[in-house]
CHARMM-style PDB file with segment names, atoms N, HN, CA, C and O in Angstrom:
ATOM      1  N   UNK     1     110.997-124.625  70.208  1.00  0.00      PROA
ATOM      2  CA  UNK     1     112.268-125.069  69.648  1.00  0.00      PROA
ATOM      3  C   UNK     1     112.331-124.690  68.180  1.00  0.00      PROA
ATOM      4  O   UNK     1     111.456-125.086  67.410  1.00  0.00      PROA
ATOM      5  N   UNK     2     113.313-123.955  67.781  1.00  0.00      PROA
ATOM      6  HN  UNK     2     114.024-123.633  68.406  1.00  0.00      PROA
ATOM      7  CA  UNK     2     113.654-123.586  66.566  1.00  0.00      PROA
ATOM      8  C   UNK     2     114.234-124.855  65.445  1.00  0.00      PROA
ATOM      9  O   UNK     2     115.427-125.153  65.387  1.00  0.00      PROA
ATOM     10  N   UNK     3     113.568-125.269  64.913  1.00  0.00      PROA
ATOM     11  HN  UNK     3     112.599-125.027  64.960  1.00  0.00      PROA
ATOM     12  CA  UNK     3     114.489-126.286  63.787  1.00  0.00      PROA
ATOM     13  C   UNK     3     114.367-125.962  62.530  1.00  0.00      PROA
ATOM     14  O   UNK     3     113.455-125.195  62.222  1.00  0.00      PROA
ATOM     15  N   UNK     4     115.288-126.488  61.488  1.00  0.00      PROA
ATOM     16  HN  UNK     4     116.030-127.111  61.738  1.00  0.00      PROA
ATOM     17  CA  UNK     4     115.826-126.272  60.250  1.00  0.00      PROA
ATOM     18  C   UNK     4     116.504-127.230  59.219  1.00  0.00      PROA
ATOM     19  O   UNK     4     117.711-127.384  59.407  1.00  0.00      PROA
ATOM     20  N   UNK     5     115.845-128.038  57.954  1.00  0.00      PROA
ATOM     21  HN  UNK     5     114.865-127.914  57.801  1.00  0.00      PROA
ATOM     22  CA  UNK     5     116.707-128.795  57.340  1.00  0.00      PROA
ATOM     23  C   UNK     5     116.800-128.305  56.179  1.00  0.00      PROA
ATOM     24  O   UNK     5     115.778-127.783  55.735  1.00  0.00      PROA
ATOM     25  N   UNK     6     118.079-128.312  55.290  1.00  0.00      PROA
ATOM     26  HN  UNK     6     118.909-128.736  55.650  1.00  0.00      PROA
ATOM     27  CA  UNK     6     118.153-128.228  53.899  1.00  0.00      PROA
ATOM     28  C   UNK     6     117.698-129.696  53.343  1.00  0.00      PROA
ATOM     29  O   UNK     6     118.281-130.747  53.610  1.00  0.00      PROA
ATOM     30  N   UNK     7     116.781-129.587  52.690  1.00  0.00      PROA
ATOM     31  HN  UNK     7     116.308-128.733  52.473  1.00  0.00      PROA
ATOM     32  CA  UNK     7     115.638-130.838  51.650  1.00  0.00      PROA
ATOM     33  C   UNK     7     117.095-131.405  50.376  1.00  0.00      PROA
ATOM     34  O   UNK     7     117.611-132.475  50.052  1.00  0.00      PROA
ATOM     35  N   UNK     8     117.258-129.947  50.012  1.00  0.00      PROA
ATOM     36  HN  UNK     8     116.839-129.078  50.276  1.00  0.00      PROA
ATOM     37  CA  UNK     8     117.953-130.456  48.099  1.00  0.00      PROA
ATOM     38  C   UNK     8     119.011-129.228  48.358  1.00  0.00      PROA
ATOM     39  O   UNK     8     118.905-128.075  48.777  1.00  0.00      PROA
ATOM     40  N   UNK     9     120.101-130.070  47.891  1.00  0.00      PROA
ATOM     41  HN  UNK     9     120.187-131.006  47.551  1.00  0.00      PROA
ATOM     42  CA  UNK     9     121.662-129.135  47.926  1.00  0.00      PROA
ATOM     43  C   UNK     9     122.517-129.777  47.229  1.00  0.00      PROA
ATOM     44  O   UNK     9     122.582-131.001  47.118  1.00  0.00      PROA
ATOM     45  N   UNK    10     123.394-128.761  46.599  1.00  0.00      PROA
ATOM     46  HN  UNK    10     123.342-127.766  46.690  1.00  0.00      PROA
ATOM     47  CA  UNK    10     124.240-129.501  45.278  1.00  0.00      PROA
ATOM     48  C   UNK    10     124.893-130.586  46.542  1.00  0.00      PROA
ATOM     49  O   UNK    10     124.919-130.464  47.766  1.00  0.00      PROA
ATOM     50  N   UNK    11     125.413-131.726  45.578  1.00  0.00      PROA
ATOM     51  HN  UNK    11     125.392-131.825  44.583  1.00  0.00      PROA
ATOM     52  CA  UNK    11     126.380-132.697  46.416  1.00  0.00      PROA
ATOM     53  C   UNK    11     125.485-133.601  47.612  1.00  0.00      PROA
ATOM     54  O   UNK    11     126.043-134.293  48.464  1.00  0.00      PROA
ATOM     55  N   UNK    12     123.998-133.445  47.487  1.00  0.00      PROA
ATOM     56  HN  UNK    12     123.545-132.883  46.794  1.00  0.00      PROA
ATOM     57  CA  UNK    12     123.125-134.262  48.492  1.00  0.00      PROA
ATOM     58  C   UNK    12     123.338-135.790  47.832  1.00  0.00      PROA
ATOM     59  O   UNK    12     123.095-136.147  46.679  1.00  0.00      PROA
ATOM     60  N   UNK    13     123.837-136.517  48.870  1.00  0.00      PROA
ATOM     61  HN  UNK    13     124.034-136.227  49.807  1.00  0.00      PROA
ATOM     62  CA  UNK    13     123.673-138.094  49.126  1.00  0.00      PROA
ATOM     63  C   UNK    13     122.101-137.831  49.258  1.00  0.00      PROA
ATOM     64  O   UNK    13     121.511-136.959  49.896  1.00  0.00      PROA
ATOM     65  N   UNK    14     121.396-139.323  48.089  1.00  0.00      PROA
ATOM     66  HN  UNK    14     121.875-140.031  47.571  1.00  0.00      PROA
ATOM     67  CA  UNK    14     120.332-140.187  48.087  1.00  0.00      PROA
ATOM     68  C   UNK    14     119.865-140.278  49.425  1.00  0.00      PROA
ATOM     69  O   UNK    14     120.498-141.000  50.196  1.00  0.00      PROA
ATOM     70  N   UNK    15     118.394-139.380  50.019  1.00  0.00      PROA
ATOM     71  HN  UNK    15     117.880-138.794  49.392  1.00  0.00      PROA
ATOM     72  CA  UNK    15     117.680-140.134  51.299  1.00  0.00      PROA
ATOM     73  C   UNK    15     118.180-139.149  51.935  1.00  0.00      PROA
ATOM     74  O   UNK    15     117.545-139.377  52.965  1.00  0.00      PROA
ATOM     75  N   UNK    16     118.851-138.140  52.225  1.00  0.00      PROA
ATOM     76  HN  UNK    16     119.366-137.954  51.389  1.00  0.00      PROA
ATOM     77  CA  UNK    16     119.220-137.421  53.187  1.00  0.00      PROA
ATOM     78  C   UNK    16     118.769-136.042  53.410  1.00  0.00      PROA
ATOM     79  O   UNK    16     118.247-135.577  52.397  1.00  0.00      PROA
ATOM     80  N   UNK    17     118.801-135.286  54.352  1.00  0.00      PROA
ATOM     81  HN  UNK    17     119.225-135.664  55.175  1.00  0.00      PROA
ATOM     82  CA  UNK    17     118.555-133.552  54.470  1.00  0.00      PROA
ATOM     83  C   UNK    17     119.621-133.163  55.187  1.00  0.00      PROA
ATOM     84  O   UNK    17     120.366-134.122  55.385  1.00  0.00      PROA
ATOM     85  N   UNK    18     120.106-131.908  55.777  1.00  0.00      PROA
ATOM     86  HN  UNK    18     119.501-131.129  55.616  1.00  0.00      PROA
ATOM     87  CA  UNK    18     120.876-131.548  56.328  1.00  0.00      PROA
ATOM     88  C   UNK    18     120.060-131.037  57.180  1.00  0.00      PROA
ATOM     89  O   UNK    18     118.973-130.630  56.768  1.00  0.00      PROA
ATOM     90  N   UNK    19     120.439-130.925  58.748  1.00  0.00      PROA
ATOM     91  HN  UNK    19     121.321-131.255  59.083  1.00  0.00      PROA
ATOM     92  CA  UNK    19     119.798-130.083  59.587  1.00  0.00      PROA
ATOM     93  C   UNK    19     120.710-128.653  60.199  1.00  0.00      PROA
ATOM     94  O   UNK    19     121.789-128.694  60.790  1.00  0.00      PROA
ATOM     95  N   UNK    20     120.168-127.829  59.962  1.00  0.00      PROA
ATOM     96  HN  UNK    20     119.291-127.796  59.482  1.00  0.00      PROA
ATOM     97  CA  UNK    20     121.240-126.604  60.095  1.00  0.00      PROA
ATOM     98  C   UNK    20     120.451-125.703  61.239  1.00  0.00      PROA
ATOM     99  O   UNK    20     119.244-125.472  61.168  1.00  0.00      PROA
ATOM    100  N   UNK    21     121.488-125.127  62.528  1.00  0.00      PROA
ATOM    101  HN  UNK    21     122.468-125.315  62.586  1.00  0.00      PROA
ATOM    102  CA  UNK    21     121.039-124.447  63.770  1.00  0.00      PROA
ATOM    103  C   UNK    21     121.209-122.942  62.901  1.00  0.00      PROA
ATOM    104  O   UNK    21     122.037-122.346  62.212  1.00  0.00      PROA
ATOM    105  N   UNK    22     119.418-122.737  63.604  1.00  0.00      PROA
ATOM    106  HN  UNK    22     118.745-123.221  64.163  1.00  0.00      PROA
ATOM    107  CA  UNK    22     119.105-121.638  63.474  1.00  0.00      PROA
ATOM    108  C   UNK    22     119.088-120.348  64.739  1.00  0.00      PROA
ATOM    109  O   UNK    22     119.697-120.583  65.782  1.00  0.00      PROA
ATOM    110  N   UNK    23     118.496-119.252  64.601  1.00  0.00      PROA
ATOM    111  HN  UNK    23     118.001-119.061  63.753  1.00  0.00      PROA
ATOM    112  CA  UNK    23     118.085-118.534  65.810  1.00  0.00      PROA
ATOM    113  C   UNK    23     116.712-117.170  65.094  1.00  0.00      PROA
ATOM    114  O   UNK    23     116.972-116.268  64.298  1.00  0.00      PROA
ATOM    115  N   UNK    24     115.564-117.426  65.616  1.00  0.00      PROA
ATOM    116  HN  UNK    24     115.353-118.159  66.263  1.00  0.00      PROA
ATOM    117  CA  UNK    24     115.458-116.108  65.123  1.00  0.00      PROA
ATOM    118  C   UNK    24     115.398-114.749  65.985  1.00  0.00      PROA
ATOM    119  O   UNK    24     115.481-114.615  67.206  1.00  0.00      PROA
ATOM    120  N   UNK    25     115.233-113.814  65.010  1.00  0.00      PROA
ATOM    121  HN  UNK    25     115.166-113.922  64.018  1.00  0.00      PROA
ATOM    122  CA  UNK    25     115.715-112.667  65.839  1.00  0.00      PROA
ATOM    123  C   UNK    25     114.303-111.949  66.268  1.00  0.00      PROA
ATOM    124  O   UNK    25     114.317-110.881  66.878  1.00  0.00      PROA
ATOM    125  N   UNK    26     113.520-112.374  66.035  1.00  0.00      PROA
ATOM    126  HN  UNK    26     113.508-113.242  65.539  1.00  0.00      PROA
ATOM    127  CA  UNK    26     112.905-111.516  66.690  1.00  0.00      PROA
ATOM    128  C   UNK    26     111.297-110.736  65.578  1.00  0.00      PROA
ATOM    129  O   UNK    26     111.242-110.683  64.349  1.00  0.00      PROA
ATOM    130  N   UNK    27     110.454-110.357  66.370  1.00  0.00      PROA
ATOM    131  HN  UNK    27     110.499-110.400  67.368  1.00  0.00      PROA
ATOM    132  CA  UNK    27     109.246-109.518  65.540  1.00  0.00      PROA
ATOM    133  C   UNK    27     108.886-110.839  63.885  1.00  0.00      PROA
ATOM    134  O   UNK    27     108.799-110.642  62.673  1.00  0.00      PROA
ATOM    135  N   UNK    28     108.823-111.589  64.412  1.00  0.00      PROA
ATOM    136  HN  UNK    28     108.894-111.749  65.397  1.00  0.00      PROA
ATOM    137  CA  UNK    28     108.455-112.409  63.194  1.00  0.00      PROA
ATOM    138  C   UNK    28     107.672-112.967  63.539  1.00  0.00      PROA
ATOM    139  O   UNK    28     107.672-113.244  64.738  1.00  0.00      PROA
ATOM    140  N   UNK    29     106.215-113.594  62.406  1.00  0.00      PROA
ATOM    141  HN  UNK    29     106.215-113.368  61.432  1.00  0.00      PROA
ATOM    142  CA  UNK    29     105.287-114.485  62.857  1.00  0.00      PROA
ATOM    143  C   UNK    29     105.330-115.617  62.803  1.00  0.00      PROA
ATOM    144  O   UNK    29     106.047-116.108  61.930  1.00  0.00      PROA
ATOM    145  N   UNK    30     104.378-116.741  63.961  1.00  0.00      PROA
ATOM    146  HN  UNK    30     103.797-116.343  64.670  1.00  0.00      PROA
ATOM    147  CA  UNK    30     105.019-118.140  64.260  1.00  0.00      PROA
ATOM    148  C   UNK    30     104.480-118.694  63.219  1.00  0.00      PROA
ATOM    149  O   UNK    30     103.455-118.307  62.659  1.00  0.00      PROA
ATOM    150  N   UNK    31     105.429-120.007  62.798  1.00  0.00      PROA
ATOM    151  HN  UNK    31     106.262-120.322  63.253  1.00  0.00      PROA
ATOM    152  CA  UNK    31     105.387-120.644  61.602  1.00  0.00      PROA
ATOM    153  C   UNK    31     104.722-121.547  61.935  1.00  0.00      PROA
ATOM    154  O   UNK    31     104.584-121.828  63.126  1.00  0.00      PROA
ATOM    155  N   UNK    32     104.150-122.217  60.964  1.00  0.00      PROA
ATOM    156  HN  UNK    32     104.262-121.988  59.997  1.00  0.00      PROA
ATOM    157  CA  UNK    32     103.023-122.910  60.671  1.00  0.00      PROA
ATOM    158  C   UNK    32     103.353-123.871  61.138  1.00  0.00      PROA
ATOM    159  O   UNK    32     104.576-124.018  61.142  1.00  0.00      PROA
ATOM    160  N   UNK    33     102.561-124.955  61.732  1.00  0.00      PROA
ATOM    161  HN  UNK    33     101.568-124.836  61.728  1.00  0.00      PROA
ATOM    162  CA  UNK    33     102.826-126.585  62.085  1.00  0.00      PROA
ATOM    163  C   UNK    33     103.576-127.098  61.853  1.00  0.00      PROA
ATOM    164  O   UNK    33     104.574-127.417  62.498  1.00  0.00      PROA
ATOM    165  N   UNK    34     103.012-127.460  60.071  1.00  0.00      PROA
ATOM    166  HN  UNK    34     102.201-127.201  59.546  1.00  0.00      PROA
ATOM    167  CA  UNK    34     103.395-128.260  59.073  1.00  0.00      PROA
ATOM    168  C   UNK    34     104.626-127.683  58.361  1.00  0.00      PROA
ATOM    169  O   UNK    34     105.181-128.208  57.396  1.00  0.00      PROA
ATOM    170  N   UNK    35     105.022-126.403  59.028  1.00  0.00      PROA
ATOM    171  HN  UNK    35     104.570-125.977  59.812  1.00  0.00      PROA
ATOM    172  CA  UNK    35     106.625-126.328  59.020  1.00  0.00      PROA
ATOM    173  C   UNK    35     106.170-125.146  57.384  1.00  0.00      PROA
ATOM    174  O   UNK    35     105.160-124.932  56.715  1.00  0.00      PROA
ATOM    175  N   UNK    36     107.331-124.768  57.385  1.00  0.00      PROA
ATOM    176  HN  UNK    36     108.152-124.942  57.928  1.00  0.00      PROA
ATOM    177  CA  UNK    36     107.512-123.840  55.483  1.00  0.00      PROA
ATOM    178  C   UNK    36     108.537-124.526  54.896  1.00  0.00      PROA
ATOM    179  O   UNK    36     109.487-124.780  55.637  1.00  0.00      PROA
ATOM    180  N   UNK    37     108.616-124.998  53.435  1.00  0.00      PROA
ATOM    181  HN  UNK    37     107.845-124.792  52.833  1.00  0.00      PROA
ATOM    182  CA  UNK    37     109.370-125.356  52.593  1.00  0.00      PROA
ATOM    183  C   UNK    37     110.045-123.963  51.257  1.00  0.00      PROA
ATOM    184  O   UNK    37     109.138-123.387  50.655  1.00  0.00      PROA
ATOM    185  N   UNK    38     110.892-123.713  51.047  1.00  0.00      PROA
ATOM    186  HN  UNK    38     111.628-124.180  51.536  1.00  0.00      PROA
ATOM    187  CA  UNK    38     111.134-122.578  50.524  1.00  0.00      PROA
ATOM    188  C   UNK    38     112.587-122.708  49.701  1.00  0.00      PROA
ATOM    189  O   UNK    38     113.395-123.448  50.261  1.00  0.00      PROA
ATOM    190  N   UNK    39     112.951-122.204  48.676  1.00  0.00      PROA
ATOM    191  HN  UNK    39     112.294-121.603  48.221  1.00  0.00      PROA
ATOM    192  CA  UNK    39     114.217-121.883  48.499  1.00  0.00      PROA
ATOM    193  C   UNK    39     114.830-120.588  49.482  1.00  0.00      PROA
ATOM    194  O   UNK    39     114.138-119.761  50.077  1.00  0.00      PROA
ATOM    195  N   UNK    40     116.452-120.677  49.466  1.00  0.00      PROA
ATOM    196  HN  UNK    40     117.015-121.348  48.982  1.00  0.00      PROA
ATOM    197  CA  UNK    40     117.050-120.250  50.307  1.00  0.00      PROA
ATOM    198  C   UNK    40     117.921-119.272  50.074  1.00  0.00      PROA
ATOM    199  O   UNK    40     118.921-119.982  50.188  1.00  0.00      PROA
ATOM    200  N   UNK    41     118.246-118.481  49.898  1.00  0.00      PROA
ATOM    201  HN  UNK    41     117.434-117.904  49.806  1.00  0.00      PROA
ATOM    202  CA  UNK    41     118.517-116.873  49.473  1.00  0.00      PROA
ATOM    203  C   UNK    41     120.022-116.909  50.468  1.00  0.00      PROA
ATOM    204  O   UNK    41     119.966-117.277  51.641  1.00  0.00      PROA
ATOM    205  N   UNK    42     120.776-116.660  50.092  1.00  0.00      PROA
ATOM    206  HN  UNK    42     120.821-116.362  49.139  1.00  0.00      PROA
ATOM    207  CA  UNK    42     122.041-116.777  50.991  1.00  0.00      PROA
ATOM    208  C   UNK    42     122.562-114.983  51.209  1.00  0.00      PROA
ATOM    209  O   UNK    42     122.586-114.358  50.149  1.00  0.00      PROA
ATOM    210  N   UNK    43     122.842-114.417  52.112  1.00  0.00      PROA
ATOM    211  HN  UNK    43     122.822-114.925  52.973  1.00  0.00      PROA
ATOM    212  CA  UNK    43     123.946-112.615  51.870  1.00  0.00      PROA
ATOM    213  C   UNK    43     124.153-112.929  53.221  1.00  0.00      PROA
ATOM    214  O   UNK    43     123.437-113.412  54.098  1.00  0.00      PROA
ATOM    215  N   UNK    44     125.485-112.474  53.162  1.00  0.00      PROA
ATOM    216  HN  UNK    44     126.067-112.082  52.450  1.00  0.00      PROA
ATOM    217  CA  UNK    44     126.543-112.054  53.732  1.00  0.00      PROA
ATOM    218  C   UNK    44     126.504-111.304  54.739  1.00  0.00      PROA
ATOM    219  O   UNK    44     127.040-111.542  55.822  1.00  0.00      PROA
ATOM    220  N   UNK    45     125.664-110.039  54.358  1.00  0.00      PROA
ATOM    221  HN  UNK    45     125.229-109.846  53.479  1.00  0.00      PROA
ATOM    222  CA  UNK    45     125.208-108.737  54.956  1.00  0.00      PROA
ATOM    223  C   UNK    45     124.098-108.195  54.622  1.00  0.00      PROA
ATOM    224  O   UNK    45     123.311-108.830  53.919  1.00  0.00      PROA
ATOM    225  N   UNK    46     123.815-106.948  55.044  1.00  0.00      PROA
ATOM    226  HN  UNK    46     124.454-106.432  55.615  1.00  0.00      PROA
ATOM    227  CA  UNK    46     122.615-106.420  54.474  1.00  0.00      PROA
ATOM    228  C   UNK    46     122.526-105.302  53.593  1.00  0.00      PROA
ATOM    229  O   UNK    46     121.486-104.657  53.459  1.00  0.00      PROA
ATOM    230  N   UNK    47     124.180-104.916  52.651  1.00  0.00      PROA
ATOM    231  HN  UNK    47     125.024-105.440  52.760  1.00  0.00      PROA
ATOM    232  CA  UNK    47     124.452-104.176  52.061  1.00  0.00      PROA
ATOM    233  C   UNK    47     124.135-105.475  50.566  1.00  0.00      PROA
ATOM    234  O   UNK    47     123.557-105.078  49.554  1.00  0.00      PROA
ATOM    235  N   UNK    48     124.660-107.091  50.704  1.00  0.00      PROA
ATOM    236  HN  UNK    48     125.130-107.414  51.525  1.00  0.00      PROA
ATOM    237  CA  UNK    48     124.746-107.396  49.876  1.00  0.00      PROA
ATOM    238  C   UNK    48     123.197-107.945  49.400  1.00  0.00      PROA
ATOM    239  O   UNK    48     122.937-108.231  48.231  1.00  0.00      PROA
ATOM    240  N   UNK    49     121.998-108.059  50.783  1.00  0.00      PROA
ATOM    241  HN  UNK    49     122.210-107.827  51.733  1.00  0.00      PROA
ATOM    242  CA  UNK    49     120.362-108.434  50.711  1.00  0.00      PROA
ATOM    243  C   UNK    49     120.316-107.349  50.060  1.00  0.00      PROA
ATOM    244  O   UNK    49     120.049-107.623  48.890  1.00  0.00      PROA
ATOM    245  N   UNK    50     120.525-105.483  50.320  1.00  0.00      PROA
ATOM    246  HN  UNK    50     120.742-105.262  51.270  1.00  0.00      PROA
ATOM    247  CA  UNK    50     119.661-104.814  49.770  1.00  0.00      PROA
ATOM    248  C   UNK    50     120.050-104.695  47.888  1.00  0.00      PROA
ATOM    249  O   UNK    50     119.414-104.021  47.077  1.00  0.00      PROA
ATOM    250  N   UNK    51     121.050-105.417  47.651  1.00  0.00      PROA
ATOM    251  HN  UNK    51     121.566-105.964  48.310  1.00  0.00      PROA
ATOM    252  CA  UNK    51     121.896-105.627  46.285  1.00  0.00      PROA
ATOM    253  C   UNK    51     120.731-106.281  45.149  1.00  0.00      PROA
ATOM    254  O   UNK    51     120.587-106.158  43.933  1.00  0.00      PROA
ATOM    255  N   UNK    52     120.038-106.993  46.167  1.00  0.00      PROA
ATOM    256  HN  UNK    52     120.156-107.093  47.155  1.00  0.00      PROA
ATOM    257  CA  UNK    52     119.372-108.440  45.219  1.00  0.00      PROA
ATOM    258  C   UNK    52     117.717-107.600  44.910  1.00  0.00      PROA
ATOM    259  O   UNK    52     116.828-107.237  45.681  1.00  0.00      PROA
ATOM    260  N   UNK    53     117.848-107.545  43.654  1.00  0.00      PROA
ATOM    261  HN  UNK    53     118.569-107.840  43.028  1.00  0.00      PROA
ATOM    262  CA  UNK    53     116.102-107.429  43.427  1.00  0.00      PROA
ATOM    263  C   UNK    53     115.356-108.139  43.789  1.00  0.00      PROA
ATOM    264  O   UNK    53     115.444-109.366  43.739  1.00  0.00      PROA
ATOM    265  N   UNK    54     113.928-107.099  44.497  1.00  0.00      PROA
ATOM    266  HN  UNK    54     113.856-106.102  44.537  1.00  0.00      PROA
ATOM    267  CA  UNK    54     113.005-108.048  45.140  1.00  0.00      PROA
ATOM    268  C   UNK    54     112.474-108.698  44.522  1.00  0.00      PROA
ATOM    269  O   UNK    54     111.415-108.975  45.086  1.00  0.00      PROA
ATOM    270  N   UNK    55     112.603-109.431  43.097  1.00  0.00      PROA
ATOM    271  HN  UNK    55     113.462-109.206  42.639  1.00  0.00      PROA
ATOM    272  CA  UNK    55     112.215-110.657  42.909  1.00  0.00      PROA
ATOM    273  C   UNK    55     113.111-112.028  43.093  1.00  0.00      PROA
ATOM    274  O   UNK    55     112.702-113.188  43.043  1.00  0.00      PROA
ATOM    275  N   UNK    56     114.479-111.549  43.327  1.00  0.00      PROA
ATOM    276  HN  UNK    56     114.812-110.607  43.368  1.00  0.00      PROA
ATOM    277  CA  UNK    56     115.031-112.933  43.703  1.00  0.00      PROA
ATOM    278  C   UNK    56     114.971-113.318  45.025  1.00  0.00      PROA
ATOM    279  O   UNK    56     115.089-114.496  45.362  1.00  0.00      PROA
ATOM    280  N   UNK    57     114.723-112.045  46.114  1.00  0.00      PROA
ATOM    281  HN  UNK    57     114.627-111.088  45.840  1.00  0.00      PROA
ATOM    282  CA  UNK    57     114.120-112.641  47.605  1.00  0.00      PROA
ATOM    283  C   UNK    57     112.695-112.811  47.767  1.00  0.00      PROA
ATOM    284  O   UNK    57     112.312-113.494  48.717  1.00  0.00      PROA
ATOM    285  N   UNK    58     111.638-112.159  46.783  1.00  0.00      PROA
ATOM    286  HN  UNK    58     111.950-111.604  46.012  1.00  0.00      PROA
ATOM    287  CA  UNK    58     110.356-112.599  47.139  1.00  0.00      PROA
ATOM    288  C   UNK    58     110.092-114.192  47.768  1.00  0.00      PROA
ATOM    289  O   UNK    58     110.740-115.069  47.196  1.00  0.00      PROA
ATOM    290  N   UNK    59     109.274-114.592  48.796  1.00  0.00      PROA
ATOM    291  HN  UNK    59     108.748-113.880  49.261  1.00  0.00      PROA
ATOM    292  CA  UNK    59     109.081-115.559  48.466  1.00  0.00      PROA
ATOM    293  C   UNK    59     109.853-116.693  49.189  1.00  0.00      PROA
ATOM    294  O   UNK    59     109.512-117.830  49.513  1.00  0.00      PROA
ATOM    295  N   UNK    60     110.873-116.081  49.315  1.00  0.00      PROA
ATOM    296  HN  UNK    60     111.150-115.157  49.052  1.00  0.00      PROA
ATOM    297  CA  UNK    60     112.666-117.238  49.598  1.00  0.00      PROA
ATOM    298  C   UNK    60     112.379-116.567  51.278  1.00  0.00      PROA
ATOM    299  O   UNK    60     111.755-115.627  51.771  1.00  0.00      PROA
ATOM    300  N   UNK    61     113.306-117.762  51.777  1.00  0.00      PROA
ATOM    301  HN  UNK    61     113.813-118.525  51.376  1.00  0.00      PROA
ATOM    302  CA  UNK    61     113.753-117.390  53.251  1.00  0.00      PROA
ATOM    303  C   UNK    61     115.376-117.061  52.718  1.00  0.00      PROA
ATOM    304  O   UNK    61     115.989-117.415  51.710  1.00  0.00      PROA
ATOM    305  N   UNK    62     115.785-116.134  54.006  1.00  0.00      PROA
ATOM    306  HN  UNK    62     115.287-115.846  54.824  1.00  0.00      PROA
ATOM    307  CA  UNK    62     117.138-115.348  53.409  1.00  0.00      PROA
ATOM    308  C   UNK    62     117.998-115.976  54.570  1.00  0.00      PROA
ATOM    309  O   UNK    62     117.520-116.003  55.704  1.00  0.00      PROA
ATOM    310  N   UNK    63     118.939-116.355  54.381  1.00  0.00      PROA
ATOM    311  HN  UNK    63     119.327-116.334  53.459  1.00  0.00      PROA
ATOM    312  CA  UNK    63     119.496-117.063  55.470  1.00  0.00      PROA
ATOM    313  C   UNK    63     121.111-116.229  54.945  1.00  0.00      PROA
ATOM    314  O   UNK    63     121.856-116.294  53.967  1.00  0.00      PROA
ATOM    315  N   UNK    64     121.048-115.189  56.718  1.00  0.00      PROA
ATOM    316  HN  UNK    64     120.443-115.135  57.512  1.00  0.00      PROA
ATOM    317  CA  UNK    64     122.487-114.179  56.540  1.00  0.00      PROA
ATOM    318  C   UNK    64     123.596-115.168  57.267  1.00  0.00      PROA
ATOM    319  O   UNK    64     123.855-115.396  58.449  1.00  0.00      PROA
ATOM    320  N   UNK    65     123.991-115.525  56.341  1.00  0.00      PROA
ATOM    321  HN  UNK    65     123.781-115.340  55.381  1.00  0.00      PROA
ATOM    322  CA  UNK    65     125.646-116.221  56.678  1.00  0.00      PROA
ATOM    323  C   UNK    65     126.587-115.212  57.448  1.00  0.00      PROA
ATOM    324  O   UNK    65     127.495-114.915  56.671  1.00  0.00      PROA
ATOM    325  N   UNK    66     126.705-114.719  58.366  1.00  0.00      PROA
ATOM    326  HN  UNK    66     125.967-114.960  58.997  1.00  0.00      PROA
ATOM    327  CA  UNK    66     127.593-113.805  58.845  1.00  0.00      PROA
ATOM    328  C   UNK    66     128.771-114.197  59.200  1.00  0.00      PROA
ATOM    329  OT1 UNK    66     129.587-113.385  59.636  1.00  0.00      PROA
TER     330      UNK     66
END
């Protein structure tokens, strides 16, 4: 089962996370137990990912809003 919460987001009510449906696509390695915590890299596309220097996606999970 794939799951997903946003921890910290502008406009977060005290005590809460958001849980947001994911899917992945594929050729990726399985994530750890204890889950990954990460900032979150937002594009559109993959004209606007290859836009961003690889230091602002190092690191980040990229979550393509399509």
């Amino acid at each position: 089962e794939e799951t997903a919460a946003l921890v910290q987001f502008p406009g977060q009510a005290d005590n809460t996370m958001q849980k947001i449906v994911l899917c992945a696509l594929g050729a990726s390695v399985a994530t750890p137990a204890d889950g990954i915590t990460a900032e979150v890299v937002v594009a559109k596309n993959f004209d606007e990912l290859k836009a961003l220097p690889h230091d602002k996606i190092a690191g980040k999970i990229v979550l393509f809003n399509y």
